[in-house]
N, CA, C and O of each residue as an XYZ file, in Angstrom:
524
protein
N     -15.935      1.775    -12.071
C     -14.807      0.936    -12.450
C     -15.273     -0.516    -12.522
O     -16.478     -0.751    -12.430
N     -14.369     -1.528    -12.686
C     -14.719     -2.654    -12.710
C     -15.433     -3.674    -11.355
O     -16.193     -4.595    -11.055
N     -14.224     -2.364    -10.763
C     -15.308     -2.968     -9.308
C     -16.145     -2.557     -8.576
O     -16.247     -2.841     -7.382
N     -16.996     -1.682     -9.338
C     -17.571     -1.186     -8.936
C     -17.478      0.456     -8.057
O     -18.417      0.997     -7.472
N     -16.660      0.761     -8.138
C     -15.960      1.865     -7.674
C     -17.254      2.996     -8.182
O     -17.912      2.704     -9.180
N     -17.527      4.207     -7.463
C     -18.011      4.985     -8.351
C     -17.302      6.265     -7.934
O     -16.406      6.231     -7.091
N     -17.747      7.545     -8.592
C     -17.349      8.673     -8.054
C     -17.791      9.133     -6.640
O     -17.120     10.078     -6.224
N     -18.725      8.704     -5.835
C     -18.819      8.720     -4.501
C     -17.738      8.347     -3.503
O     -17.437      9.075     -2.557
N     -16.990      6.809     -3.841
C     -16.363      6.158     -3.212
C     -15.039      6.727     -3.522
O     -14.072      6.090     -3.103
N     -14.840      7.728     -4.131
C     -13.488      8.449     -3.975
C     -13.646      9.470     -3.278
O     -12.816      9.550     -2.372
N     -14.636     10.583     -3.343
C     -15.043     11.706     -2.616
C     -15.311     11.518     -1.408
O     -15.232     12.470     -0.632
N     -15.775      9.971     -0.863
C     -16.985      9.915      0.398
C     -16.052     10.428      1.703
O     -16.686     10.794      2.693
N     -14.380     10.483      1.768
C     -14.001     10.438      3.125
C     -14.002     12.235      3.153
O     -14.474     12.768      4.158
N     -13.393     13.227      1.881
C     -13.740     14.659      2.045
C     -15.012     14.942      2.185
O     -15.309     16.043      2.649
N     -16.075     13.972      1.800
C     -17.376     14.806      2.202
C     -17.260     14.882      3.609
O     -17.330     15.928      4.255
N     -17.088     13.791      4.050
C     -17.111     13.329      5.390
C     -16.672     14.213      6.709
O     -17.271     14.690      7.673
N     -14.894     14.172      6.103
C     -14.769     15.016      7.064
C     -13.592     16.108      6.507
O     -12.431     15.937      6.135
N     -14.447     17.305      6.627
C     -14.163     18.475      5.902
C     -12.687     18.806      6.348
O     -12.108     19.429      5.458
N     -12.008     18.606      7.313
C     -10.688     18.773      7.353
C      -9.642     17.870      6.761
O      -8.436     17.885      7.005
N     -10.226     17.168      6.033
C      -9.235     16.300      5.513
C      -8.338     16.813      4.679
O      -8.784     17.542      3.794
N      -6.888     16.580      4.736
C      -5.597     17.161      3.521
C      -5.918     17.452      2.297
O      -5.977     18.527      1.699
N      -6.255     15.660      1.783
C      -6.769     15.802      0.586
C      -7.936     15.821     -0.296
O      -8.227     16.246     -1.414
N      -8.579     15.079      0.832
C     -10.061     14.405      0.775
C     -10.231     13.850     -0.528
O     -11.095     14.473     -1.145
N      -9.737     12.924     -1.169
C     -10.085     11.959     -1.756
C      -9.127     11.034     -2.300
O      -7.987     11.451     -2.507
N      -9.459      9.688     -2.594
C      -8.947      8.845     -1.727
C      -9.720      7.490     -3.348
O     -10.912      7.267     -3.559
N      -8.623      6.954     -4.066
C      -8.836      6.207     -4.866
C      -9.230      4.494     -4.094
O      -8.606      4.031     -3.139
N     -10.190      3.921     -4.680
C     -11.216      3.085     -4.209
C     -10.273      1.618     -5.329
O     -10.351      0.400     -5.169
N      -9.629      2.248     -6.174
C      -8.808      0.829     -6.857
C      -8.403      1.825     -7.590
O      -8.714      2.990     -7.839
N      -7.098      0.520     -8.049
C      -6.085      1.296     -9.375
C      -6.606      1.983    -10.446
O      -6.274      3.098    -10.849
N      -7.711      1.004    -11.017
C      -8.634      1.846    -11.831
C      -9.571      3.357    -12.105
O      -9.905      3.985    -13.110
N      -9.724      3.487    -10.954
C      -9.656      4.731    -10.364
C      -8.905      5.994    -11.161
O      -9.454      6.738    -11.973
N      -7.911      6.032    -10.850
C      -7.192      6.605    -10.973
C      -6.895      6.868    -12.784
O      -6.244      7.840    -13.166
N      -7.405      5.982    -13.625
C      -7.523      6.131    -14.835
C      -8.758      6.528    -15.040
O      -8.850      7.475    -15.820
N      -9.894      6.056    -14.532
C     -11.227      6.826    -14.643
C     -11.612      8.142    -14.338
O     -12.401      8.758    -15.055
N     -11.081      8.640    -13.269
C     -11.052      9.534    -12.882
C     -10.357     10.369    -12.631
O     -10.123     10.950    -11.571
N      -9.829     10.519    -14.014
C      -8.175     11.340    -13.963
C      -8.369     12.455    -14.195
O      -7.362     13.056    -13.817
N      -9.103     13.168    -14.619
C      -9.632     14.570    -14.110
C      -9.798     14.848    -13.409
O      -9.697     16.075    -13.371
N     -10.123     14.342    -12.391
C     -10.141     14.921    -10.984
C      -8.560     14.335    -10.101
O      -7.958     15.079     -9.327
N      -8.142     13.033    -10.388
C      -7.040     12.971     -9.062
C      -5.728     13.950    -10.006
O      -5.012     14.739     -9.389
N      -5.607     13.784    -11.236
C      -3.871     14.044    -11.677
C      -4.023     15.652    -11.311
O      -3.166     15.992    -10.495
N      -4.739     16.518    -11.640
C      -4.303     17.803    -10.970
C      -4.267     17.942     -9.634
O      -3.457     18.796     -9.274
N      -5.127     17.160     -8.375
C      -4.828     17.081     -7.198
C      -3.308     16.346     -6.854
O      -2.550     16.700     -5.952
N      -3.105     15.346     -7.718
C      -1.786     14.861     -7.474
C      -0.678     15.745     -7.701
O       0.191     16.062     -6.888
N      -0.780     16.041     -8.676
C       0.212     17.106     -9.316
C       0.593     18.452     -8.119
O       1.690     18.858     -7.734
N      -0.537     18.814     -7.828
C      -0.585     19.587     -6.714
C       0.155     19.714     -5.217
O       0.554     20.672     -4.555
N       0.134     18.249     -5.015
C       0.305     17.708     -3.693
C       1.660     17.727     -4.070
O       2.487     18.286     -3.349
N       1.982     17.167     -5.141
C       3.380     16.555     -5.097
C       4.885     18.006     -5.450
O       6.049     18.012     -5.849
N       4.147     18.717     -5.116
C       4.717     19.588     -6.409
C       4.986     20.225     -7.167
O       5.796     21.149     -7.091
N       4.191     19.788     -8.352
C       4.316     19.847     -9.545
C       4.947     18.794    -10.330
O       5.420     18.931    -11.459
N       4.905     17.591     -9.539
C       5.118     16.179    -10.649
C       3.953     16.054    -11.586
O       2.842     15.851    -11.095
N       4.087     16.150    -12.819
C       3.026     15.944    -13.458
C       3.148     14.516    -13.744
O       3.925     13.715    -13.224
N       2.080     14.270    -14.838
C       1.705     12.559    -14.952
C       2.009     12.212    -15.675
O       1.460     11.156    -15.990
N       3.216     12.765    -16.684
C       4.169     12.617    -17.904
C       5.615     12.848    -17.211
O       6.540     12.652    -17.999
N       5.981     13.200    -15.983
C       7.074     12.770    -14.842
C       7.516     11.507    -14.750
O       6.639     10.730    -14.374
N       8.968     10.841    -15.040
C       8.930      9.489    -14.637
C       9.673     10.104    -13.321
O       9.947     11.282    -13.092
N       9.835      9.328    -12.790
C      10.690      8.795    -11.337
C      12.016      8.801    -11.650
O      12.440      8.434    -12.746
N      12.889      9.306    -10.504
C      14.379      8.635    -11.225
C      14.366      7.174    -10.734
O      13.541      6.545    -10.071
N      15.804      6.772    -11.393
C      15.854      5.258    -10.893
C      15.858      5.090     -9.636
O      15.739      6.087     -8.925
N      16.006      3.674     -8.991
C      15.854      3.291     -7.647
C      17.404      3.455     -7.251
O      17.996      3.520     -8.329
N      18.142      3.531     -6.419
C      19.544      3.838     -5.765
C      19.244      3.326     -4.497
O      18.886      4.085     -3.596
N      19.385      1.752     -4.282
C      19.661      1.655     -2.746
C      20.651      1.575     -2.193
O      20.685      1.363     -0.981
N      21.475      1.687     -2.758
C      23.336      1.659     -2.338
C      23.948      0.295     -2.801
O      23.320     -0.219     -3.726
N      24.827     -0.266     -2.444
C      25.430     -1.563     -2.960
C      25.290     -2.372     -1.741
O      26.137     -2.150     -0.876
N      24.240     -3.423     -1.445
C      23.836     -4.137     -0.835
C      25.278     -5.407     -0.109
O      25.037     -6.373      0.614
N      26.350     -5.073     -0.486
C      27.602     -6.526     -0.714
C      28.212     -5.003      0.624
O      29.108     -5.371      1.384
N      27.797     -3.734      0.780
C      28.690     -2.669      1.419
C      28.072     -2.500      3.029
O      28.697     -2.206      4.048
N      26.163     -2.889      2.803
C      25.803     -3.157      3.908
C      26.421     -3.448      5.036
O      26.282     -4.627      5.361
N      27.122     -2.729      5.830
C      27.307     -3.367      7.478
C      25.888     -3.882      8.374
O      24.687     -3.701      8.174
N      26.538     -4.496      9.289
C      25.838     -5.112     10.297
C      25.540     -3.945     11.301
O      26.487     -3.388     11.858
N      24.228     -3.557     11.548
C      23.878     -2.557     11.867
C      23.882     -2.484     13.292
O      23.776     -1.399     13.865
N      24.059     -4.145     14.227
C      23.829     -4.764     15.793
C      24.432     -5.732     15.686
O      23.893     -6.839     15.665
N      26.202     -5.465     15.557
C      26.972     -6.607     15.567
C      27.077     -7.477     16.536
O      27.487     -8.636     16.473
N      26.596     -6.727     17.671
C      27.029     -7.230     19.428
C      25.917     -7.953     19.699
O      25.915     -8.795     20.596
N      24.729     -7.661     18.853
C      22.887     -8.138     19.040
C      22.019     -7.575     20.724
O      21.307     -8.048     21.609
N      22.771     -6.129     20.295
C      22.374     -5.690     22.258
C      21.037     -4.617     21.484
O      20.271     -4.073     22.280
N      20.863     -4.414     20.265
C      19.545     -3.196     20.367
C      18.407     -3.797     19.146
O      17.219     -3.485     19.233
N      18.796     -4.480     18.278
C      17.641     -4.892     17.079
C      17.350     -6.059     18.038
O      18.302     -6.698     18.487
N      15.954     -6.405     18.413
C      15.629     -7.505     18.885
C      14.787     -8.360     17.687
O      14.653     -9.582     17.750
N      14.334     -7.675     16.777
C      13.505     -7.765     15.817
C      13.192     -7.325     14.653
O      14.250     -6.736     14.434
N      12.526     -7.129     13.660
C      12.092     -6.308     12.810
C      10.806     -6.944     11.806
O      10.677     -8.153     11.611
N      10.015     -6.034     11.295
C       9.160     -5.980     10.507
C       8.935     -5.480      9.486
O       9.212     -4.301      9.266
N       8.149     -6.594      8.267
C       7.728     -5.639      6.941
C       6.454     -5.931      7.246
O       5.890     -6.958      7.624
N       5.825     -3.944      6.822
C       4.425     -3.566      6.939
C       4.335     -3.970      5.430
O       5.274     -3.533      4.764
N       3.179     -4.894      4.578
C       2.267     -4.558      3.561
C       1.384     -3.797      4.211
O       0.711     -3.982      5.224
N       1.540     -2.591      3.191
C       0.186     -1.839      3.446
C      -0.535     -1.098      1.991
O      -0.844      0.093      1.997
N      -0.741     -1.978      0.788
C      -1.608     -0.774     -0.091
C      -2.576     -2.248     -0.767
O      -3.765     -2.512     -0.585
N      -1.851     -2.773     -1.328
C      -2.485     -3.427     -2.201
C      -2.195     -4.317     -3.317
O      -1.269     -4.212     -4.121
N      -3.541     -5.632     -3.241
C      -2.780     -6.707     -4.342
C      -3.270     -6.918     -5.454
O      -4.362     -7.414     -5.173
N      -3.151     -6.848     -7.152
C      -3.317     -6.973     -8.275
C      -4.557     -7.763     -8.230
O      -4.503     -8.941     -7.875
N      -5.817     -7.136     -8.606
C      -7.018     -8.008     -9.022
C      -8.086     -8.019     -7.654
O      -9.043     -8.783     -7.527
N      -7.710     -7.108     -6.808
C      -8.632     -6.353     -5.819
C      -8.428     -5.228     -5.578
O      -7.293     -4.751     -5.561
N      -9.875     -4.333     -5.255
C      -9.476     -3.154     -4.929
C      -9.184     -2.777     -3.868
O      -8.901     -3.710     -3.117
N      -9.104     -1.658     -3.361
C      -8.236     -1.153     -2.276
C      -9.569     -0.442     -1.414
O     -10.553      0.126     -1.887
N      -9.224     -0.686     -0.031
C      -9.529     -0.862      1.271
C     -11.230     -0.225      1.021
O     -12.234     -0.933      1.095
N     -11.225      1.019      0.766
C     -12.536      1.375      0.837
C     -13.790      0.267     -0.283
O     -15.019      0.213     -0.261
N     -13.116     -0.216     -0.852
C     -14.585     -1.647     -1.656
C     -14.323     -2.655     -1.010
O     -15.395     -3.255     -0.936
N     -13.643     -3.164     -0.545
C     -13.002     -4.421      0.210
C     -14.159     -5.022      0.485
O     -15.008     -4.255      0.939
N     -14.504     -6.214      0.356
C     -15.450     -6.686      0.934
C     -15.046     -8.002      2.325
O     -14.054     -8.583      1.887
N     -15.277     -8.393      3.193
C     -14.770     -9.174      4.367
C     -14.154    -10.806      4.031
O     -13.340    -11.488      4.655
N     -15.118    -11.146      2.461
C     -14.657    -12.160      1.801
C     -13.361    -12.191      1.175
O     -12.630    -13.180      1.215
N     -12.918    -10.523      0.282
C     -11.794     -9.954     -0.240
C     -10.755    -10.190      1.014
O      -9.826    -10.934      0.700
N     -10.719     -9.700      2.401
C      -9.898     -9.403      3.107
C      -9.375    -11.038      3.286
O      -8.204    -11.391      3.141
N     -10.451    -11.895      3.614
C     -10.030    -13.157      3.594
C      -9.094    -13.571      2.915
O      -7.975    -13.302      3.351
N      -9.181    -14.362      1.626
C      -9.077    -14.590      0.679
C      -7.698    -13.724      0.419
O      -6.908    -14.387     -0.252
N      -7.222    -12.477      0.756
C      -6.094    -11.484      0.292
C      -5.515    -12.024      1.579
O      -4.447    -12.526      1.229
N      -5.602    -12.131      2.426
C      -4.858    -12.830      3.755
C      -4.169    -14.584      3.752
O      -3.050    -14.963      4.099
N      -5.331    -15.369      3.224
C      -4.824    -16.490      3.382
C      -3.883    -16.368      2.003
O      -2.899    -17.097      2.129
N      -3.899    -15.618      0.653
C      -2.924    -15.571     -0.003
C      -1.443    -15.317      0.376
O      -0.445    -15.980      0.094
N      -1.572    -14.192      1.081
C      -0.181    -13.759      1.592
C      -0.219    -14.555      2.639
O       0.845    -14.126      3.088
N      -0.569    -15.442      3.507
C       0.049    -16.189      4.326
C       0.765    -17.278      3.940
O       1.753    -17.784      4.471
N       0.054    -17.643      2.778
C       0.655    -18.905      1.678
C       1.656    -18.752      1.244
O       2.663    -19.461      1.277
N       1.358    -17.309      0.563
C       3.051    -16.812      0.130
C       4.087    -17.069      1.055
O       5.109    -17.717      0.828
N       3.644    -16.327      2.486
C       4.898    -15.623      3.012
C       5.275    -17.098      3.820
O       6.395    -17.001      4.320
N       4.710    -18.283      4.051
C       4.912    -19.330      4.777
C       5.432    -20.021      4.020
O       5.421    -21.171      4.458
N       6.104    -19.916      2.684
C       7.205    -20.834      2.159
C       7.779    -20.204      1.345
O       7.852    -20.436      0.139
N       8.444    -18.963      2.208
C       9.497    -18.475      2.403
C      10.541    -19.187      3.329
O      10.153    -19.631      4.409
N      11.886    -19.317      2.940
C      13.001    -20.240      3.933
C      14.057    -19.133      3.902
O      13.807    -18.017      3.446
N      15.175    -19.461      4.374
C      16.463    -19.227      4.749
C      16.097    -17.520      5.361
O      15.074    -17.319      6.016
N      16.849    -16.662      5.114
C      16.980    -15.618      5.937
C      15.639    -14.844      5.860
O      15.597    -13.674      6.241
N      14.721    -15.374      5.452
C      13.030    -14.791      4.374
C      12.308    -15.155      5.279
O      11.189    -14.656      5.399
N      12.809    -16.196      6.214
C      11.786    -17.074      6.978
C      11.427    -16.260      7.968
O      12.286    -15.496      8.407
N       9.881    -16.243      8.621
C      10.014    -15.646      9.395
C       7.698    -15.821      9.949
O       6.822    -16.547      9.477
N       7.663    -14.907     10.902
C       6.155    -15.641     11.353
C       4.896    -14.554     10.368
O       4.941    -13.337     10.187
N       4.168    -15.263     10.029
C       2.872    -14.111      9.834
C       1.921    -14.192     11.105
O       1.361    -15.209     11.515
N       1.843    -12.722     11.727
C       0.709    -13.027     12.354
C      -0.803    -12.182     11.656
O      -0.803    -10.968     11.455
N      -1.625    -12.789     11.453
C      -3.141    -12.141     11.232
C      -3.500    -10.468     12.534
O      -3.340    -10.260     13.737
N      -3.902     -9.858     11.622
C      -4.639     -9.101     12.251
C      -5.892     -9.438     13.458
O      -5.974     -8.987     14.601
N      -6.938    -10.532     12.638
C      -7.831    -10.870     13.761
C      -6.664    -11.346     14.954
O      -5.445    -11.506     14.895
N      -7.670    -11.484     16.055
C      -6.947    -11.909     16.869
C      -5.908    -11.247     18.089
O      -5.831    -11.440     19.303
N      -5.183    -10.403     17.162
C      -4.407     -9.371     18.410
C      -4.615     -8.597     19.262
O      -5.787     -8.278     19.066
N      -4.225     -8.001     20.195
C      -4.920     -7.268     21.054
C      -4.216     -5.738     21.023
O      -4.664     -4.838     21.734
């Protein structure tokens, strides 16, 4: 792929370890167009029988204005969190990553998410660092 991706770096975690579900494991988006002989019938598989001419139905999250307050009294939500966890446009994904990529994809989303205001506002903490 463009980033270098090859057919190893999709296979390498089923070689690895033979009990794996699916054992293989796209290295970037691109991927997945390169090597679509091998993931769309495993996908298809997994899913199913969604094939890759399947759209999705629409999204239905309910009517957001109907939302109740889920801890009106504030005695059980002390908190909450959004996990990012896959991936950002113009890097690949976790297995090419390089330590410069992780950088660089971190101080982006911290930039982002730190001028965020009103009910959006809220802390980033970094991975390094925690215990």
């Amino acid at each position: 792929t463009s980033f270098g991706s090859t057919l190893l770096d999709v296979i390498q975690s089923g070689v690895e370890n033979l009990d794996s579900g699916v054992g293989i494991y796209a290295p970037d988006a691109e991927s997945y167009t390169v090597f679509a002989d091998l993931f769309d019938p495993i996908i298809e598989d997994y899913h199913g029988g969604f094939k890759k001419t399947d759209k999705h139905p629409p999204k239905d999250f309910g009517d957001v204005d109907t939302l109740g307050n889920l801890d009106p009294a504030s005695e059980f939500i002390v908190s909450t969190r959004v996990r990012c966890g896959r991936s950002l446009e113009g890097y690949p994904f976790n297995p090419c990553l390089t330590e410069a990529q992780y950088k660089e994809m971190e101080e982006k989303v911290s930039s982002t998410l730190s001028g965020l205001e009103g009910e959006l506002k809220g802390t980033f903490y970094p991975l390094t660092g925690m215990s």
